[in-house]
Biopython code that builds the backbone (N, CA, C, O; Angstrom):
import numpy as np
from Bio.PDB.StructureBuilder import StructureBuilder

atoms = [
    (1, "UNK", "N", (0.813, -1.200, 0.000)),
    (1, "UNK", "CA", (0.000, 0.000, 0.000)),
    (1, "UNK", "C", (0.859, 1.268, 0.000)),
    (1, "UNK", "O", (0.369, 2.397, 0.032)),
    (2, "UNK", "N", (1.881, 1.066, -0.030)),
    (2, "UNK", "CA", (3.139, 2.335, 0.567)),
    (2, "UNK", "C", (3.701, 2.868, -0.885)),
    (2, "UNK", "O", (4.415, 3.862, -0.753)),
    (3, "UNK", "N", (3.540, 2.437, -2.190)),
    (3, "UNK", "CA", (3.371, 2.710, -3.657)),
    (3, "UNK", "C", (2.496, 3.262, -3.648)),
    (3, "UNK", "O", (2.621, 4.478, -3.787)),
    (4, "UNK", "N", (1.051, 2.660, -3.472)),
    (4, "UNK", "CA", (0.212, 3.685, -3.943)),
    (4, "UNK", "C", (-0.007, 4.816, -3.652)),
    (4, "UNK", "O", (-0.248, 5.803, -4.348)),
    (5, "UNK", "N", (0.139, 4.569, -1.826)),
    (5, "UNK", "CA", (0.241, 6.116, -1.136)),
    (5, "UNK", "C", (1.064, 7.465, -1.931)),
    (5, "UNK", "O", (0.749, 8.605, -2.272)),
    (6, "UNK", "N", (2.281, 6.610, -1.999)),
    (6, "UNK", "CA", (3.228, 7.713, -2.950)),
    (6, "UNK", "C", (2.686, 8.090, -4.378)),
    (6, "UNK", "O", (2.935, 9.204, -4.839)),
    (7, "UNK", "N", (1.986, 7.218, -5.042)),
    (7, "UNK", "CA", (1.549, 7.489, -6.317)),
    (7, "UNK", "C", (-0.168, 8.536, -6.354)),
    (7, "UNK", "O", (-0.761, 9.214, -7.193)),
    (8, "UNK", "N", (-0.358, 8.182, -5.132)),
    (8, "UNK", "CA", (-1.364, 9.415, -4.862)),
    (8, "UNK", "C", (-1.184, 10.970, -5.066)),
    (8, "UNK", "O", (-2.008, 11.799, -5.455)),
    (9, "UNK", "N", (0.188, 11.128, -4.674)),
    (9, "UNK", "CA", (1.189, 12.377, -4.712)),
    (9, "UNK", "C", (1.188, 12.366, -6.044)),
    (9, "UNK", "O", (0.377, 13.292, -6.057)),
    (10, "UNK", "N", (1.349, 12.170, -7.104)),
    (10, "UNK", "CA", (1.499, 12.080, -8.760)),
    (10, "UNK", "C", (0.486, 12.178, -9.196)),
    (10, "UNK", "O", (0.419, 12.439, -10.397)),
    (11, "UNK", "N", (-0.321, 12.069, -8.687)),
    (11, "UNK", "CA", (-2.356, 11.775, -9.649)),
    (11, "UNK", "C", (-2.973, 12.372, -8.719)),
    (11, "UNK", "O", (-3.426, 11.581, -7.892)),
    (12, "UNK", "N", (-3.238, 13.748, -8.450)),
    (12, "UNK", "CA", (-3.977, 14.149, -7.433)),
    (12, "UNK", "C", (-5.749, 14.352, -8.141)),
    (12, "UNK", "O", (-6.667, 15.002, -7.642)),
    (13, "UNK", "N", (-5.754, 13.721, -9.147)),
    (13, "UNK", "CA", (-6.842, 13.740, -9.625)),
    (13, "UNK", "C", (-7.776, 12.231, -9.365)),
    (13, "UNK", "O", (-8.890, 11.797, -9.661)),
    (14, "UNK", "N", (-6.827, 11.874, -8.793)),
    (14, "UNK", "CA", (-7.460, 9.957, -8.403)),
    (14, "UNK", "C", (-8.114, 10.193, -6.938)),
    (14, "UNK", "O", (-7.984, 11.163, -6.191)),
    (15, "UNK", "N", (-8.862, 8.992, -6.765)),
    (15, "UNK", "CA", (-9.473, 8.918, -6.156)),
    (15, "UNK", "C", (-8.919, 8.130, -4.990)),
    (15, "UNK", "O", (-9.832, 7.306, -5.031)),
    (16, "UNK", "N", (-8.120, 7.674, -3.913)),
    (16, "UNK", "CA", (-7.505, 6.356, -2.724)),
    (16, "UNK", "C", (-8.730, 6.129, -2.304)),
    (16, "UNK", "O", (-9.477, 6.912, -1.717)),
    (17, "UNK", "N", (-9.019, 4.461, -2.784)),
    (17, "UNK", "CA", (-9.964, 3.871, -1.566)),
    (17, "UNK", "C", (-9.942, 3.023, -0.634)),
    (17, "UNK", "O", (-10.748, 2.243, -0.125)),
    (18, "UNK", "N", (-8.438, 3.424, -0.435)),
    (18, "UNK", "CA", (-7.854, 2.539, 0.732)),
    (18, "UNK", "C", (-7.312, 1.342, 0.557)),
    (18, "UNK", "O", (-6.535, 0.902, 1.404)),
    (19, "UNK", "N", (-7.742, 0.392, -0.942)),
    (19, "UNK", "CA", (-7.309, -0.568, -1.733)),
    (19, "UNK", "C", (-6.430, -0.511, -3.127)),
    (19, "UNK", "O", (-5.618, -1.305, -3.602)),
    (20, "UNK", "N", (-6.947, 0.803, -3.598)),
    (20, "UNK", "CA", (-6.727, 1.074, -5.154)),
    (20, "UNK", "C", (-7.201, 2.826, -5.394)),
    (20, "UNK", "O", (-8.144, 3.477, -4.945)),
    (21, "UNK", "N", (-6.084, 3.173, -6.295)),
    (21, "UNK", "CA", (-6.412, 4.647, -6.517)),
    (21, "UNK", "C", (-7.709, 4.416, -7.879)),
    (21, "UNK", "O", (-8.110, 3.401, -8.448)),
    (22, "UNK", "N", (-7.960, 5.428, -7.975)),
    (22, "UNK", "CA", (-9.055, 5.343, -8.965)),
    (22, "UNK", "C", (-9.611, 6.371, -10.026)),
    (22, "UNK", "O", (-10.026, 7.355, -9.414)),
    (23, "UNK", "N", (-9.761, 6.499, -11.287)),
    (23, "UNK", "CA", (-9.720, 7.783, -12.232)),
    (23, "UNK", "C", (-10.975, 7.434, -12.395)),
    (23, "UNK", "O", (-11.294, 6.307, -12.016)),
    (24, "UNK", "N", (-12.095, 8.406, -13.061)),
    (24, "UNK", "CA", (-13.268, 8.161, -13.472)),
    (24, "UNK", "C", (-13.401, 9.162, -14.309)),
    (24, "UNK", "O", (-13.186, 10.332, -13.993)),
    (25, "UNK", "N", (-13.766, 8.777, -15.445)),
    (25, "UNK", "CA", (-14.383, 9.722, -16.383)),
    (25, "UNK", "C", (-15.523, 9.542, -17.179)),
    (25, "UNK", "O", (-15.796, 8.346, -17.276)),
    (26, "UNK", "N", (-16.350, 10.336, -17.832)),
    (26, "UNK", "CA", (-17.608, 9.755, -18.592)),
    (26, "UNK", "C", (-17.582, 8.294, -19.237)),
    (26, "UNK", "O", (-18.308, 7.307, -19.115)),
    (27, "UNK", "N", (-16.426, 8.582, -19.982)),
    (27, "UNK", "CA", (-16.331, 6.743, -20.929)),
    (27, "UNK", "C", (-14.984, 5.287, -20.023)),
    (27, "UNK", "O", (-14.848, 4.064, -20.073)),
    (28, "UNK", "N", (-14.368, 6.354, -19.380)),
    (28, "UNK", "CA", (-12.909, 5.230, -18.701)),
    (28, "UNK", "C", (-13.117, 5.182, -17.514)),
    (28, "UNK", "O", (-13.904, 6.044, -17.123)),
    (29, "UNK", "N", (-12.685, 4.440, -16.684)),
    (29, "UNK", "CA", (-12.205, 3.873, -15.263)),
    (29, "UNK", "C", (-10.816, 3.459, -15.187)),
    (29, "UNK", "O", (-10.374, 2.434, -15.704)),
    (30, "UNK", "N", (-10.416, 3.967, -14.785)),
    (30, "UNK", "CA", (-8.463, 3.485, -14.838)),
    (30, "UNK", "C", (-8.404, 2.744, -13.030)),
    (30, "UNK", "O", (-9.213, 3.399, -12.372)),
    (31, "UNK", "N", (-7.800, 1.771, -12.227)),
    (31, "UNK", "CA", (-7.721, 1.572, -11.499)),
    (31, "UNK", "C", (-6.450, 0.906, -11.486)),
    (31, "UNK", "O", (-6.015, 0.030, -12.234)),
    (32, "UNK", "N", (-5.851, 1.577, -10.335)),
    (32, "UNK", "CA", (-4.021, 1.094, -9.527)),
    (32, "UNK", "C", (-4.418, 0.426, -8.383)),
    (32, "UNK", "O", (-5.187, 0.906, -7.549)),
    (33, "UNK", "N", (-3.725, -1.074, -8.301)),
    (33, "UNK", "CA", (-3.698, -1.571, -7.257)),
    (33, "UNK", "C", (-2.472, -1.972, -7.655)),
    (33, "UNK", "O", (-1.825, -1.854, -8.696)),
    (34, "UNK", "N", (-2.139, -2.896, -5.699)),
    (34, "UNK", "CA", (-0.674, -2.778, -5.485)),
    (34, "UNK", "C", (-0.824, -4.498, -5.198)),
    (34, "UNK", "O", (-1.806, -5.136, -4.819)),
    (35, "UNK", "N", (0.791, -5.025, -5.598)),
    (35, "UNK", "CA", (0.326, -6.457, -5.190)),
    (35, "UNK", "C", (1.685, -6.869, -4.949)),
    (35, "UNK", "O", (2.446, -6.363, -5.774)),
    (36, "UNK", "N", (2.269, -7.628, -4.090)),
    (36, "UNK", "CA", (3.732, -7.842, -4.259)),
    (36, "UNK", "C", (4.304, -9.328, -4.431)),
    (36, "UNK", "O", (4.033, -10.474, -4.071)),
    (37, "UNK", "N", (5.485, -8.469, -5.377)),
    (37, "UNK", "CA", (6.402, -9.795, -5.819)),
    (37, "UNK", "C", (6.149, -11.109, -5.792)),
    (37, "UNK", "O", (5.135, -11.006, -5.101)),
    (38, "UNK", "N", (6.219, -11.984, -5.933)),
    (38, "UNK", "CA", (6.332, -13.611, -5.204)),
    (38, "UNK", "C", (7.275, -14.040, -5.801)),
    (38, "UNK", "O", (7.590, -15.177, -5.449)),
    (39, "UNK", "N", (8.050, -13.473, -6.800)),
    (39, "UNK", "CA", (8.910, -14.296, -7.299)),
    (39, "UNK", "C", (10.651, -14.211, -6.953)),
    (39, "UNK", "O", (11.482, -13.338, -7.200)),
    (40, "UNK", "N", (10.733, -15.338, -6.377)),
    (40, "UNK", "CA", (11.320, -15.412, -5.475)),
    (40, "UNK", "C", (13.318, -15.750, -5.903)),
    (40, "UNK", "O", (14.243, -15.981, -5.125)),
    (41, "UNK", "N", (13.312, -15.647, -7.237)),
    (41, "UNK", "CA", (14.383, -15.488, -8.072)),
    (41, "UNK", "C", (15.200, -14.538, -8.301)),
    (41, "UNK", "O", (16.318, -14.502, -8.815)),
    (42, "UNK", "N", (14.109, -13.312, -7.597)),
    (42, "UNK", "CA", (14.633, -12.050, -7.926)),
    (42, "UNK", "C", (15.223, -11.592, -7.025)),
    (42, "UNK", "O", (15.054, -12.220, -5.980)),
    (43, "UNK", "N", (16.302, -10.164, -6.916)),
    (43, "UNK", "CA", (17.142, -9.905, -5.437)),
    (43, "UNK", "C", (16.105, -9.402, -4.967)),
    (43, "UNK", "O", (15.984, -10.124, -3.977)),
    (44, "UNK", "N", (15.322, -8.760, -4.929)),
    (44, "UNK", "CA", (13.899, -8.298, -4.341)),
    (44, "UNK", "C", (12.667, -8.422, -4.045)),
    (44, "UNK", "O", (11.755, -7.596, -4.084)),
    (45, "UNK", "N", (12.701, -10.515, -3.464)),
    (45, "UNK", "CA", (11.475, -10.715, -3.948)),
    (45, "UNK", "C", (10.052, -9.977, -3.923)),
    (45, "UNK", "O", (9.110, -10.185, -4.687)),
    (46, "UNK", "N", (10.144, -8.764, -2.512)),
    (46, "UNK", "CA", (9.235, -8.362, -1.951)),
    (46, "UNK", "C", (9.003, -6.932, -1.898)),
    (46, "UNK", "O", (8.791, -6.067, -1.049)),
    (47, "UNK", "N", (9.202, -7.101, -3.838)),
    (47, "UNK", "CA", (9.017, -5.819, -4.323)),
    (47, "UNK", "C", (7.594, -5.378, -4.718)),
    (47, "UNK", "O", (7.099, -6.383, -5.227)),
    (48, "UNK", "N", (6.757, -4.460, -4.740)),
    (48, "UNK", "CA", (5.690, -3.966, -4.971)),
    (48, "UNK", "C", (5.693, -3.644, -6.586)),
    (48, "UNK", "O", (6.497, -2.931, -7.187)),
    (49, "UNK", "N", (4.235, -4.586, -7.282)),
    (49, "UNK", "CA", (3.627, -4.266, -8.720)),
    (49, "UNK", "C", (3.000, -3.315, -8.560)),
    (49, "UNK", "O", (2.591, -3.017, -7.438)),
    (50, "UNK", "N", (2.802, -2.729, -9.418)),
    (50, "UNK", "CA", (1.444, -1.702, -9.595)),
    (50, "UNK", "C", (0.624, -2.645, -11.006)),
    (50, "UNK", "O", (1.058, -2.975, -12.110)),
    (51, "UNK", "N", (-0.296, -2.788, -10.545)),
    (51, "UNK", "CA", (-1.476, -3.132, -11.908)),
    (51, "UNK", "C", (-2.261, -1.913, -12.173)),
    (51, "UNK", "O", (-2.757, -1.144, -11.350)),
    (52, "UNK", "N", (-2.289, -1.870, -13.327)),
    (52, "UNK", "CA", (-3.086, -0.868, -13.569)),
    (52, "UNK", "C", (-4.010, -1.344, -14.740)),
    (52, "UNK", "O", (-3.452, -1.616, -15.803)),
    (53, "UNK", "N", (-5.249, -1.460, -14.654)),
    (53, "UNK", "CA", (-6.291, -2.045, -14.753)),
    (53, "UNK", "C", (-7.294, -1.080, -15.912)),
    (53, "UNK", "O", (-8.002, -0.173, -15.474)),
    (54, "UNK", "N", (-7.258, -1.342, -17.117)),
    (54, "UNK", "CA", (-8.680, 0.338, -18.094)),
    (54, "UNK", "C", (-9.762, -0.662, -18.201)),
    (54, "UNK", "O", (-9.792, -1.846, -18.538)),
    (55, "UNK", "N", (-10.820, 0.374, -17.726)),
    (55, "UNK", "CA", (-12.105, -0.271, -17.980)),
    (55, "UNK", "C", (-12.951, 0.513, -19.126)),
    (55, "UNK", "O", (-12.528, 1.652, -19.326)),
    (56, "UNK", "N", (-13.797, 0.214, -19.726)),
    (56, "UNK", "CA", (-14.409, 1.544, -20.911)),
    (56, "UNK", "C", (-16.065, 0.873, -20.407)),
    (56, "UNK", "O", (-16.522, -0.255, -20.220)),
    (57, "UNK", "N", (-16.659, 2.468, -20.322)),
    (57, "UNK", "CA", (-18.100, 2.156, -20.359)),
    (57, "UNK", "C", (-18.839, 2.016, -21.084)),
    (57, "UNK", "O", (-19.052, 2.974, -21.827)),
    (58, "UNK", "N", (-19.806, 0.494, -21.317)),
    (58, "UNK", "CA", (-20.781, 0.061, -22.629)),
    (58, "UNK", "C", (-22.029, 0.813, -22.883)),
    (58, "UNK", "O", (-22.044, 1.965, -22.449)),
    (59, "UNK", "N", (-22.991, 0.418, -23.452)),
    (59, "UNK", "CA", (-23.636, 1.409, -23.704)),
    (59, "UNK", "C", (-24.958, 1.159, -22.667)),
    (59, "UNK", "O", (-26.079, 1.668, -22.701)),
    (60, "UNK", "N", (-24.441, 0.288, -21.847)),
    (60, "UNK", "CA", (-25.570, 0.346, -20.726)),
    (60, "UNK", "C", (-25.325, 0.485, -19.738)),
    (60, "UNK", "O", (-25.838, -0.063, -18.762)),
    (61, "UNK", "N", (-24.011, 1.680, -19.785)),
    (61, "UNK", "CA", (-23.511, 1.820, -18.628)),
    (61, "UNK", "C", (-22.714, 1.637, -17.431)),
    (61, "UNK", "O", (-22.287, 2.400, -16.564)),
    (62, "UNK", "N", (-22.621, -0.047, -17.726)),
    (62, "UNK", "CA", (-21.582, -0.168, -16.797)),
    (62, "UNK", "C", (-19.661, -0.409, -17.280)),
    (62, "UNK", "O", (-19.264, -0.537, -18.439)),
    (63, "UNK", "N", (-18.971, -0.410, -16.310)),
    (63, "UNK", "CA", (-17.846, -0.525, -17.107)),
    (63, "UNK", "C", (-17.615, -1.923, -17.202)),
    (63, "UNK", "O", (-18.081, -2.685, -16.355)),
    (64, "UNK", "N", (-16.761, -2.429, -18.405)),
    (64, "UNK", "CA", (-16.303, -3.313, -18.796)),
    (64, "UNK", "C", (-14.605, -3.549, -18.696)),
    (64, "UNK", "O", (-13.858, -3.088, -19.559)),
    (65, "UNK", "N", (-14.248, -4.104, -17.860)),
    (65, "UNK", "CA", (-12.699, -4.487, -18.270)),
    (65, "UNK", "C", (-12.387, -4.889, -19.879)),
    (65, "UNK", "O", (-13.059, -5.511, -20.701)),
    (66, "UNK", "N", (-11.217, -4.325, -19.942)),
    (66, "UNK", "CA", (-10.541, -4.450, -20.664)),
    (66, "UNK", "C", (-8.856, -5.369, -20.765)),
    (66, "UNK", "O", (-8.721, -6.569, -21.003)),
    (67, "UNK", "N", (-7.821, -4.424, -20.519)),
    (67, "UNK", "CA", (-6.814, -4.910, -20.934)),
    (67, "UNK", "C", (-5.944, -4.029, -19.379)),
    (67, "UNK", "O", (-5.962, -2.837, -19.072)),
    (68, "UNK", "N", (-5.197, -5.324, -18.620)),
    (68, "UNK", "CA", (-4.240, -4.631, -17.699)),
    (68, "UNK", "C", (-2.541, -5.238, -17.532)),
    (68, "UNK", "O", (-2.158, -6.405, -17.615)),
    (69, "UNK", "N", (-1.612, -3.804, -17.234)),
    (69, "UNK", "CA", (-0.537, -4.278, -17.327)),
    (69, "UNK", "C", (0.158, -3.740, -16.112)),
    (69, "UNK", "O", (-0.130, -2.669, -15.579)),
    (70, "UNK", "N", (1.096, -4.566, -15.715)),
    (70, "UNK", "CA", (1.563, -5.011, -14.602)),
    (70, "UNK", "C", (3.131, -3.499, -14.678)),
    (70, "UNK", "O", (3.582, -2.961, -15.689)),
    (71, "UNK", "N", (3.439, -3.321, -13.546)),
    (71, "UNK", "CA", (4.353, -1.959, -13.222)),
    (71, "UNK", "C", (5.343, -2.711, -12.378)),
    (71, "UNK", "O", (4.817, -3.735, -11.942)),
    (72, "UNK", "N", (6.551, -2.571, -12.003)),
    (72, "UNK", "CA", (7.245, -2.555, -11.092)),
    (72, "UNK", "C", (9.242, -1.860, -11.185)),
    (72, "UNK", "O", (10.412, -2.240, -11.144)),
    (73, "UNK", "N", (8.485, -0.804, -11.310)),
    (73, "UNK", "CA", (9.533, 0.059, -12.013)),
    (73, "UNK", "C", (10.085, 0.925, -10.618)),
    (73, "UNK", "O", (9.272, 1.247, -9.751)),
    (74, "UNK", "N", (11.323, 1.213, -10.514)),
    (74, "UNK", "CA", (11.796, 2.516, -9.333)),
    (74, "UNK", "C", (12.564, 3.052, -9.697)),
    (74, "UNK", "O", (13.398, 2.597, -10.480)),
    (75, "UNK", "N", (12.549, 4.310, -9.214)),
    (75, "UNK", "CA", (11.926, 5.102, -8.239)),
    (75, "UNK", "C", (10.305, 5.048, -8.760)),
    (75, "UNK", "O", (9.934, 4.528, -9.812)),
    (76, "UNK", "N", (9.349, 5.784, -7.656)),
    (76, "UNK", "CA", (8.330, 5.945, -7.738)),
    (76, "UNK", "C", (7.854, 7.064, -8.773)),
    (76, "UNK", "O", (6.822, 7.084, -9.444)),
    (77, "UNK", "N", (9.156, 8.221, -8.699)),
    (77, "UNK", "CA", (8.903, 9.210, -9.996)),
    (77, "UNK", "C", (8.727, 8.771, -11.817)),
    (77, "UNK", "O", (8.119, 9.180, -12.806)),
    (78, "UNK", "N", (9.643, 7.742, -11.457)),
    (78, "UNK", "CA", (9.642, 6.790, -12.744)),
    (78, "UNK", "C", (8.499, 6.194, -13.454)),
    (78, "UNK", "O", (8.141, 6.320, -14.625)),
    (79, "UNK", "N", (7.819, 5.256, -12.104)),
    (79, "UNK", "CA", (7.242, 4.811, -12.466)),
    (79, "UNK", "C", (6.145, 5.269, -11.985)),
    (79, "UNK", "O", (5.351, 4.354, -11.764)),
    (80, "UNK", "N", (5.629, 6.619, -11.644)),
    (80, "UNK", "CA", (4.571, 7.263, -12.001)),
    (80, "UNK", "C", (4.340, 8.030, -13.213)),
    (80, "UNK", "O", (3.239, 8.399, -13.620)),
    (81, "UNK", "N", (5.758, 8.292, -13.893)),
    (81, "UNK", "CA", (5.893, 8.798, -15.405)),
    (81, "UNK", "C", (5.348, 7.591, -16.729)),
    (81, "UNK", "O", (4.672, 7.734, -17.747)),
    (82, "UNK", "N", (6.045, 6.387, -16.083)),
    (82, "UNK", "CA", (5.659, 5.457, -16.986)),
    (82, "UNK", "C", (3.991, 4.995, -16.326)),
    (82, "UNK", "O", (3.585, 3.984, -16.898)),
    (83, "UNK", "N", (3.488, 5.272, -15.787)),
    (83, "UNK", "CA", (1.850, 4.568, -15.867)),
    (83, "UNK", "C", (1.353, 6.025, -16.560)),
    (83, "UNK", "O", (1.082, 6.158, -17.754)),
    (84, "UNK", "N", (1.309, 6.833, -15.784)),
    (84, "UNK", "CA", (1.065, 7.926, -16.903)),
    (84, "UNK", "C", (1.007, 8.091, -18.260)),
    (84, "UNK", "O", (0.063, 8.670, -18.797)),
    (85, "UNK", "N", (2.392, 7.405, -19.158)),
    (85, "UNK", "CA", (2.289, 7.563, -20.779)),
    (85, "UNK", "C", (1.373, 6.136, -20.839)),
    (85, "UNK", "O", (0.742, 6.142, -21.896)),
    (86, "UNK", "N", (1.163, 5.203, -20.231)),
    (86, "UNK", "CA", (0.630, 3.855, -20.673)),
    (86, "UNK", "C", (-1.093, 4.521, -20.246)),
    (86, "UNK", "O", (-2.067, 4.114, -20.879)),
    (87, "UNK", "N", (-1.204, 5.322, -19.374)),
    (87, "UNK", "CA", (-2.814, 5.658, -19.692)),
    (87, "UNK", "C", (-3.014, 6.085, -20.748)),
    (87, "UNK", "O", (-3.547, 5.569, -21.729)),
    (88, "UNK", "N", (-2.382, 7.531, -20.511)),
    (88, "UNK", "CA", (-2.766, 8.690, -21.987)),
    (88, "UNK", "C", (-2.758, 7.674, -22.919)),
    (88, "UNK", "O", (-3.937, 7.361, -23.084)),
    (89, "UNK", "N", (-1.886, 6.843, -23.771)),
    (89, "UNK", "CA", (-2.109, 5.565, -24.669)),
    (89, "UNK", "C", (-3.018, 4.748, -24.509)),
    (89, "UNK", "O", (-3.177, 4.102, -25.545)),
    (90, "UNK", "N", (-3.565, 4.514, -23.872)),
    (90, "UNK", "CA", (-4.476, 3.404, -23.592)),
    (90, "UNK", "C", (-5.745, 4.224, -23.680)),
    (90, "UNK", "O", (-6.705, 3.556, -24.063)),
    (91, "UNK", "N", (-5.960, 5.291, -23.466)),
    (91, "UNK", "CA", (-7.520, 6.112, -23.374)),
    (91, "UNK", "C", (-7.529, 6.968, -24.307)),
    (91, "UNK", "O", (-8.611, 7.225, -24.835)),
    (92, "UNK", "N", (-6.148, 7.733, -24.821)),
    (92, "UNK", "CA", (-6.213, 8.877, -25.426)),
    (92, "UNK", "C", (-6.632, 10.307, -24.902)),
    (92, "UNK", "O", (-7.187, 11.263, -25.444)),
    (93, "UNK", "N", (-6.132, 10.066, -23.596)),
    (93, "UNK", "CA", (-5.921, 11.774, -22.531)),
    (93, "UNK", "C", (-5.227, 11.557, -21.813)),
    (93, "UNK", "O", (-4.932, 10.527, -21.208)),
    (94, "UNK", "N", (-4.820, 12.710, -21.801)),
    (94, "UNK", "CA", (-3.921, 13.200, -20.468)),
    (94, "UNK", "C", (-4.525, 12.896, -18.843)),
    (94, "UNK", "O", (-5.732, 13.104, -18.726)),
    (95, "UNK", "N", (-4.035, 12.582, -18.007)),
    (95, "UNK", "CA", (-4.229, 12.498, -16.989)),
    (95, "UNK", "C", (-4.556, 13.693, -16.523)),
    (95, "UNK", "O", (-5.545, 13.852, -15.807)),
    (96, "UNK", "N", (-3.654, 14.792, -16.927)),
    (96, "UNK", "CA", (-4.274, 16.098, -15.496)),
    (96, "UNK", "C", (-5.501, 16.462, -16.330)),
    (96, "UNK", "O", (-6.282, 17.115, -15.637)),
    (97, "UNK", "N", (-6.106, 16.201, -18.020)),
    (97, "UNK", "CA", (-7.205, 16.601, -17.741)),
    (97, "UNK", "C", (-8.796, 15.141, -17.742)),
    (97, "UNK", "O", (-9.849, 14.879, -18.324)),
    (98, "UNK", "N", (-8.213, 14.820, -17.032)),
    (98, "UNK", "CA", (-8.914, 13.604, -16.690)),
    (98, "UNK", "C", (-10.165, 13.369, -16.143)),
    (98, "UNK", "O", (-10.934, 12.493, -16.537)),
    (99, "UNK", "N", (-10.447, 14.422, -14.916)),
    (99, "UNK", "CA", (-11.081, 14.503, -14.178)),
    (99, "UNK", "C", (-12.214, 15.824, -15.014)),
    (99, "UNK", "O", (-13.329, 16.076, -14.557)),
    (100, "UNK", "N", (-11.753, 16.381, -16.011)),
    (100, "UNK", "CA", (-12.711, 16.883, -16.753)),
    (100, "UNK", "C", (-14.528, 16.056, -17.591)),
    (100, "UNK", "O", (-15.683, 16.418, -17.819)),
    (101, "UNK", "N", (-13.451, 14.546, -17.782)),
    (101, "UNK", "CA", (-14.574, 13.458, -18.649)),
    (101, "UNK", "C", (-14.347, 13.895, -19.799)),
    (101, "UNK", "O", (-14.932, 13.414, -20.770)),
]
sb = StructureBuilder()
sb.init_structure("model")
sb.init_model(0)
sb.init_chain("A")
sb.init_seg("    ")
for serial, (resi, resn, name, xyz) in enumerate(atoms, 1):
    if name == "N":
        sb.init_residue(resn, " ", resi, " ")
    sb.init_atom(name, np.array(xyz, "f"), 0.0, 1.0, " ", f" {name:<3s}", serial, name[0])
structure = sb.get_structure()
């Protein structure tokens, strides 16, 4: 949870619900959750992923998952730069104007 906290600081347009930060806009749902390592090969096994999860809304409203890809990049500046270009790509906006819809 100590990623996302920090990645809250980077997206002050998200939403923390104590599990997962959260974007909402008329047509997207973007959601960050945190999950760690297991793999136990690595010098770090008990390093923190970020998933980041796009949902798009159908035409009856609710959202639909889509397509999610897995983060575990550091520093946290880094890899709040890199989820950042993988939204704007994935939705086609910018994050700071996000919270517009």
């Amino acid at each position: 949870m100590e990623t996302l906290k920090k990645l809250y600081d980077y997206f002050p347009t998200s939403v923390f619900t104590g599990s997962s930060l959260v974007f909402i806009s008329e047509d997207w749902k973007v959601e960050l959750t945190e999950h760690q390592n297991t793999d136990f090969s690595k010098t770090s096994p008990n390093s923190s992923i970020i998933r980041v999860k796009i949902y798009k809304r159908a035409l009856n409203g609710e959202f639909l998952q889509g397509h999610y890809v897995d983060f575990s990049i550091t520093p946290v500046s880094e890899l709040a730069t890199q989820i950042e270009r993988y939204i704007q790509a994935a939705v086609g906006k910018n994050l700071k104007e996000y919270d517009a819809g």
